[in-house]
C-alpha positions as a Python dict, from the first residue, in 0.01 Angstrom:
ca = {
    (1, 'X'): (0, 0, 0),
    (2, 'X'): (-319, -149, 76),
    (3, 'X'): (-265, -420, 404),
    (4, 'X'): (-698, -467, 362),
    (5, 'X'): (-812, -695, 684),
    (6, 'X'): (-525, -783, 829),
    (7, 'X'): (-546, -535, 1112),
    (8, 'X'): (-812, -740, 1246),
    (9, 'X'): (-657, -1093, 1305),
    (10, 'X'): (-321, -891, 1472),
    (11, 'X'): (-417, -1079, 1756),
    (12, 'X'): (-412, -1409, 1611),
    (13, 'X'): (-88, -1328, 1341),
    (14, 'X'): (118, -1198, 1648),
    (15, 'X'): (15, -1365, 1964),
    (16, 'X'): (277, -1434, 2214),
    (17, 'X'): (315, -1698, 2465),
    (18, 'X'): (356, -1447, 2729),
    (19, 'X'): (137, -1375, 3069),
    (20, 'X'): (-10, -1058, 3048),
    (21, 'X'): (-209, -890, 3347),
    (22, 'X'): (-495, -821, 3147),
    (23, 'X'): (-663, -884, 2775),
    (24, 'X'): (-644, -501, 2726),
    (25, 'X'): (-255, -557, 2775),
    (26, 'X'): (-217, -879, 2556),
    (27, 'X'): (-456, -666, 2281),
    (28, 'X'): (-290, -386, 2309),
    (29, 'X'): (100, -518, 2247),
    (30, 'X'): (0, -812, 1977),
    (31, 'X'): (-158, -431, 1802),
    (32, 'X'): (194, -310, 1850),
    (33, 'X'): (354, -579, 1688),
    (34, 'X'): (160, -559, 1391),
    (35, 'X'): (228, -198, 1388),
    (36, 'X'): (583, -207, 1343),
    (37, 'X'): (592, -530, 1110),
    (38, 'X'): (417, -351, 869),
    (39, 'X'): (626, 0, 953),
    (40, 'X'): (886, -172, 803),
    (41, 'X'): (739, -124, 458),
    (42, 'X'): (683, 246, 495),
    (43, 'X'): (1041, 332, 319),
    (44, 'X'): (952, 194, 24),
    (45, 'X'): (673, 448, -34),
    (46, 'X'): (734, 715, -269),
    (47, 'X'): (714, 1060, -97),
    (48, 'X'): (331, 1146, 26),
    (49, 'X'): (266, 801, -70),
    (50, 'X'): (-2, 666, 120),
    (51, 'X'): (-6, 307, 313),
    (52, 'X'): (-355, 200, 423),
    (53, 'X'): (-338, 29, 716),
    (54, 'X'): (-668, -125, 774),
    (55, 'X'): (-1002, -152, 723),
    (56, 'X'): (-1274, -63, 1061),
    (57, 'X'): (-1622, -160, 1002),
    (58, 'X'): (-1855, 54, 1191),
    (59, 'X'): (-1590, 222, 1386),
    (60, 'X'): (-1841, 381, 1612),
    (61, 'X'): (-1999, 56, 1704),
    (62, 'X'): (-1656, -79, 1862),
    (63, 'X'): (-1855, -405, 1962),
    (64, 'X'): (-1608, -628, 1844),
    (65, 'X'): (-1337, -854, 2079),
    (66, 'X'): (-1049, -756, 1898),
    (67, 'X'): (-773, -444, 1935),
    (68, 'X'): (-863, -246, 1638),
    (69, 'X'): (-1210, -232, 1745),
    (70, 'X'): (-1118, -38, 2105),
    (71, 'X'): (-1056, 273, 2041),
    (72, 'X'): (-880, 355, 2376),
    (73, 'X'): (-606, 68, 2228),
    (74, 'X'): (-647, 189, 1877),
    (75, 'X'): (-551, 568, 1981),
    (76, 'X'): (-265, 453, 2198),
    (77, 'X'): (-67, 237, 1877),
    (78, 'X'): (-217, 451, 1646),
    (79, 'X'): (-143, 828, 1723),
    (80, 'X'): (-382, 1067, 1600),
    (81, 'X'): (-22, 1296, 1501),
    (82, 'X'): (131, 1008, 1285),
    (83, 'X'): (-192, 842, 1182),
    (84, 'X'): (-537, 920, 1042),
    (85, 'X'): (-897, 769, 959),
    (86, 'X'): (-1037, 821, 611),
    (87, 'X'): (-1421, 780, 700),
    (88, 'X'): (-1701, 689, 462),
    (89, 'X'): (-1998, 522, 474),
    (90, 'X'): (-2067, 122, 514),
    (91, 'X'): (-2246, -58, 231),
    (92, 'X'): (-2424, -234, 455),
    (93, 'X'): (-2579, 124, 617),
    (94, 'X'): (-2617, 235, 216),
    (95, 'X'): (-2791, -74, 91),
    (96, 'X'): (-3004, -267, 449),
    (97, 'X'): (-3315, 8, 598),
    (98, 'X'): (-3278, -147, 882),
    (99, 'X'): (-2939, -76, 934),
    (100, 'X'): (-2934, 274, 767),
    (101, 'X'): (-3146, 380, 1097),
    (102, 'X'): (-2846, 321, 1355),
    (103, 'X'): (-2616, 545, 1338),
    (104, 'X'): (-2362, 391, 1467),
    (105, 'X'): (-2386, 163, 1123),
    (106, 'X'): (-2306, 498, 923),
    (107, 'X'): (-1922, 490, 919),
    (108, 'X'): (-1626, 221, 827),
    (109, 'X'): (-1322, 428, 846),
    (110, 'X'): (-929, 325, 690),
    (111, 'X'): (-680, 345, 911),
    (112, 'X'): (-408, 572, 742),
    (113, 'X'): (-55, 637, 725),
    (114, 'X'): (60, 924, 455),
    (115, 'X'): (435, 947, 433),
    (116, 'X'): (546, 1265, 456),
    (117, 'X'): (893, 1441, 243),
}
């Protein structure tokens, strides 16, 4: 199962009218919703089937406003024991000069989920 982008607009799709303390709170549960919505669908892979739950551009960088982007957040929903990052390189570090100097433009990763027997 490939869920592409989607990871990225979790805080949009699953925003809640709710007062959180802080933005890394708010970030951090509307990540957690989107985690178990799409959880749901993990039964109906086949055994070691594989569900990819997002694409991270430069996953180093972590410059962006969103959840998926902060790592701290990302390793707290996310559990390096249940989950895992397929890392490859950007096609934007592969095809720009410019950009193939910073490294931090080397890797895009997949967030993972393998189901296991």
């Amino acid at each position: 199962m490939y869920f592409s982008n989607l990871i990225q607009y979790a805080s949009n799709i699953f925003y809640q009218q709710s007062l959180y303390e802080t933005r890394y709170e708010e970030e951090r549960s509307s990540l957690q919703d989107f985690r178990d919505f799409i959880m749901k669908y993990k039964n109906s892979l086949n055994d070691r089937g594989v569900m990819i739950i997002g694409y991270i551009y430069s996953i180093l960088e972590e410059c962006e406003p969103t959840a998926i982007f902060n790592k701290q957040i990302r390793d707290e929903v996310f559990p390096n024991d249940t989950y895992s990052y397929e890392f490859f390189k950007s096609t934007s570090y592969l095809e720009n000069d410019y950009l193939s100097k910073i490294p931090t433009y080397e890797k895009d990763a997949c967030l993972v989920y393998k189901k296991t027997i």
